[in-house]
C-alpha positions in Angstrom: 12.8 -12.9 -0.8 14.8 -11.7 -3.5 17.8 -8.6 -3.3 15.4 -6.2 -4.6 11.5 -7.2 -4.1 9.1 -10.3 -2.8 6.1 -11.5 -4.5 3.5 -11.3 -2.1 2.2 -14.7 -0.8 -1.9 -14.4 -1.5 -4.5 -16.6 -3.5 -4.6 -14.2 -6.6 -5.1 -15.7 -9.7 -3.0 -16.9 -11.9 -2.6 -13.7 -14.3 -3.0 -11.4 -11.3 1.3 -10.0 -10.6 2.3 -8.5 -8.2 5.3 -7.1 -6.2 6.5 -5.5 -3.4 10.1 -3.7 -3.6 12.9 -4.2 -0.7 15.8 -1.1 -0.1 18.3 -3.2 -1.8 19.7 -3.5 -4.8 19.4 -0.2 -6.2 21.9 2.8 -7.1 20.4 5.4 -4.8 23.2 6.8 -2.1 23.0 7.4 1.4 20.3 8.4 3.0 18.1 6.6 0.0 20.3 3.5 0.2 19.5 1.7 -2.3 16.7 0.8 -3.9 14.6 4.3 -3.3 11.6 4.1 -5.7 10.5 8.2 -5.1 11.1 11.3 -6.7 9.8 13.8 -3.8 12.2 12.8 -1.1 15.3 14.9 -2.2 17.0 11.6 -4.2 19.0 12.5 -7.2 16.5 11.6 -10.3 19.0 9.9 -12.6 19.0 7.3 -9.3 15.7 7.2 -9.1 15.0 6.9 -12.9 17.8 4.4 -13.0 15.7 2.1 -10.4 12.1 2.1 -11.3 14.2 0.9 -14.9 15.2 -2.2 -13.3 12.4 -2.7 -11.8 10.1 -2.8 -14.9 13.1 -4.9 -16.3 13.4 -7.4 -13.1 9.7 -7.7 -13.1 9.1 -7.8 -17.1 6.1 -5.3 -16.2 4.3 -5.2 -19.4 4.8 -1.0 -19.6 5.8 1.9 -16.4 4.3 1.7 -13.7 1.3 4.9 -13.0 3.2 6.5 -10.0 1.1 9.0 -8.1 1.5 12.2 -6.4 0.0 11.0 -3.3 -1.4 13.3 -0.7 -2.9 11.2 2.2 -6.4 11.3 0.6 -9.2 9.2 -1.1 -9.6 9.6 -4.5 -9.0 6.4 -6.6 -8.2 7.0 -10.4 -9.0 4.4 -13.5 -5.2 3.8 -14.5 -5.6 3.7 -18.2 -7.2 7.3 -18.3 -4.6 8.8 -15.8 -2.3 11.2 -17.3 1.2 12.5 -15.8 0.8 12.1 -11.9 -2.5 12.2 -10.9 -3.1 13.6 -7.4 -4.5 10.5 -5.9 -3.9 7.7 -3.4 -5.2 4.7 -5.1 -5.3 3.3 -9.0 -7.2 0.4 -10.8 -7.5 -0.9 -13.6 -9.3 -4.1 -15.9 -6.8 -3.7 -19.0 -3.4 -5.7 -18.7 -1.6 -2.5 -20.2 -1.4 -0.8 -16.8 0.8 -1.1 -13.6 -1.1 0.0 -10.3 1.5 1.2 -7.7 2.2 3.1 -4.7 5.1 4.2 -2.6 5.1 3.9 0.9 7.5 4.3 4.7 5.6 3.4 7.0 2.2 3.6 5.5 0.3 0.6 4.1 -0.1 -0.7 1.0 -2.8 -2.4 -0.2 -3.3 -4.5 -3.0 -6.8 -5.8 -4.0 -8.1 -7.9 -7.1 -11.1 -9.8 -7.8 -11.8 -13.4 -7.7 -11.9 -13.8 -11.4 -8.8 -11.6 -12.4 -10.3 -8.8 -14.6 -9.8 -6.2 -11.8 -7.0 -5.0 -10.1 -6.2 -1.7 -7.7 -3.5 -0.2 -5.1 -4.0 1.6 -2.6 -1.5 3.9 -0.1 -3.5 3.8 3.6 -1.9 5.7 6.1 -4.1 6.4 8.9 -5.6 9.6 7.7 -6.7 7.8 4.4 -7.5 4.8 6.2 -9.5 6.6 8.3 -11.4 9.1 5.7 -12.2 5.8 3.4 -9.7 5.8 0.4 -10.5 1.7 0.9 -13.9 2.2 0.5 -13.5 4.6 -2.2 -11.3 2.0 -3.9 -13.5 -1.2 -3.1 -16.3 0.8 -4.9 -14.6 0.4 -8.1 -15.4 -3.2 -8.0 -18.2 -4.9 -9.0 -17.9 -6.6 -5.6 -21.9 -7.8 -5.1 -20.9 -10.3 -8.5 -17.3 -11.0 -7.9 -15.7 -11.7 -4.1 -12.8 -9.1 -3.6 -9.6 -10.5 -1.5 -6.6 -8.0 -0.6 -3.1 -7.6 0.6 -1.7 -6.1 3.3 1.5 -4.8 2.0 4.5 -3.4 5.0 3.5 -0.6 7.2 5.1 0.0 10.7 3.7 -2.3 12.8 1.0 -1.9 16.2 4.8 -2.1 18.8 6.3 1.1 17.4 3.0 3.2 15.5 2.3 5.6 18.9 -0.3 8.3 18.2 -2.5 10.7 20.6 -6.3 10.0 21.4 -7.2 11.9 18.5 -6.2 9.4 15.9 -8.2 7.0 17.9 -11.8 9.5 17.7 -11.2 10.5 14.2 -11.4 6.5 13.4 -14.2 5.8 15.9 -16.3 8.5 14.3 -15.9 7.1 10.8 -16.7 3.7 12.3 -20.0 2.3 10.0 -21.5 -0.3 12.5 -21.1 -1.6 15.9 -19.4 -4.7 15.1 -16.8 -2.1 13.0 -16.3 0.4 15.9 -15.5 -2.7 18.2 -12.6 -3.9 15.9 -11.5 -0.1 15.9 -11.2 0.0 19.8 -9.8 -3.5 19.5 -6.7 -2.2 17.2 -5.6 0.5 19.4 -4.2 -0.5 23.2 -2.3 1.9 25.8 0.6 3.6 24.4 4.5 3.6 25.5 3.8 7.0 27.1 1.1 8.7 29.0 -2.7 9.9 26.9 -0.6 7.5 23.6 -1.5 4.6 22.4 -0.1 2.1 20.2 -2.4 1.6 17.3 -2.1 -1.8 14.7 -3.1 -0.8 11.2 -3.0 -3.8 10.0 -5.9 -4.7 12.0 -7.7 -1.2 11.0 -7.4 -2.3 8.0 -8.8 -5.6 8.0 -11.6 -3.8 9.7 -12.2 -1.2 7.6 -12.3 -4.3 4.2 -14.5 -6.4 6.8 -17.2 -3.4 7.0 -16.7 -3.2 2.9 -17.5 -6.7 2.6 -14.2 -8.1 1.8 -12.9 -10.4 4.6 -10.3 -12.2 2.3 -7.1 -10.3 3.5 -3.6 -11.7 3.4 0.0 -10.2 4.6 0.3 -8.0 7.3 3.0 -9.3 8.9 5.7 -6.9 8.3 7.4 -3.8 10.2 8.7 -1.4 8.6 9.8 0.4 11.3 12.1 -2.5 13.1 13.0 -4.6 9.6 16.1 -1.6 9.0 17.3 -3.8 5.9 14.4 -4.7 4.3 12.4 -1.0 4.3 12.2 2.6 4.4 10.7 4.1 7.6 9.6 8.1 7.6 9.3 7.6 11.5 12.5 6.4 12.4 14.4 8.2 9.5 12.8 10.7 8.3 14.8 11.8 5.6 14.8 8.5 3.7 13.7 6.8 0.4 10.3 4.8 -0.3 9.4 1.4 -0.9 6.6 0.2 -3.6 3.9 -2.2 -3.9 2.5 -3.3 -7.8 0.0 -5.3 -9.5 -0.9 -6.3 -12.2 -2.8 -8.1 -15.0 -0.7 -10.4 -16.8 -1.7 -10.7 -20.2 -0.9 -14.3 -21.8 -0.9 -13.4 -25.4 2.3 -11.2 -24.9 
């Protein structure tokens, strides 16, 4: 890992970029320390514009990256014909002049591209997006049938820590599109630390909710961002607190 991101370890090909960032190695003060990547969460903005600058300069990204205003839902936007900050919670893209990202403390990101390079996209899955579909909404702006998807499971808080009631559990068993999809859904939630809780691993939500899609080439997920205090933001355990972010993009060679 470097000071300020990681380069996620997945098959993507070779003009396929991405990166996820880590809290250090910004200018943002206490309670953002340091590298806080968001706008919403009370920083001052000179810090925050002063990090997402090194960023594109660390990274060389080819232009900004489209941040969104996202609001735990499912729409997906086509980066190149975004404007401002779209109200969404996933981008993609098939130009190499956009920069898909998403900002995240505690819920997962996820990155996805095709097996030829040509499409790229981002997603921000907490569990209410998880569950609704905004990964199915995304995967459906692939041409998937043609060209095998494969994705990566960015930091979220991992299955020890994430406690929520029985609801969370029947709002993801009602959405569930198969028998062999419910059983990973029961299988990704176990007893929780206190009593009518239970622990649930979206990680493995996740790779069932891609497996029901089709796509069953998923890396990562082996990250808490909850318990790894130096490497990420956590809303749970901080709550006031800065945000991490996960890119991609299409690297083009000519430049």
């Amino acid at each position: 890992m470097t000071e300020r991101f990681f380069i996620p370890d997945w098959p993507a090909p070779n003009n396929v970029r991405s990166a996820i960032t880590l809290r250090a190695g910004g200018v943002s003060q206490a309670p953002f320390t340091s590298n806080n990547l968001a706008v919403h969460v009370g920083d001052k903005e000179e810090h925050v514009a002063a990090n997402r600058q090194s960023l594109v300069n660390k990274l060389r990204l080819p232009c900004q990256p489209l941040w969104l205003d996202q609001v735990h839902g499912t729409d997906a936007v086509y980066a190149p014909e975004a404007e401002g900050l779209p109200s969404a919670d996933a981008s993609y893209t098939d130009t190499a002049d956009t920069v898909c990202a998403v900002l995240t403390a505690d819920c997962l990101p996820v990155l996805l591209c095709n097996q030829s390079g040509t499409h790229i996209a981002a997603a921000h899955a907490g569990w209410r997006g998880l569950c609704n579909g905004i990964l199915r909404n995304t995967v459906r702006s692939f041409d998937y049938e043609k060209d095998p998807i494969m994705a990566y499971l960015g930091p979220a808080i991992g299955p020890q820590v994430f406690e929520v009631g029985a609801e969370v559990l029947q709002a993801f068993l009602n959405r569930a599109q198969s028998t062999q999809h419910r059983q990973a859904i029961e299988a990704a939630f176990r007893s929780g630390l206190t009593e009518d809780k239970y622990l649930a691993d979206l990680y493995a939500l996740a790779r069932a909710e891609l497996a029901a899609c089709g796509v069953t080439a998923v890396y990562g997920g082996e990250h808490c961002t909850f318990s790894q205090i130096e490497q990420f933001y956590s809303y749970r355990r901080d709550i006031k607190t800065g945000r991490n972010a996960a890119l991609i993009w299409l690297q083009n060679d000519n430049k």
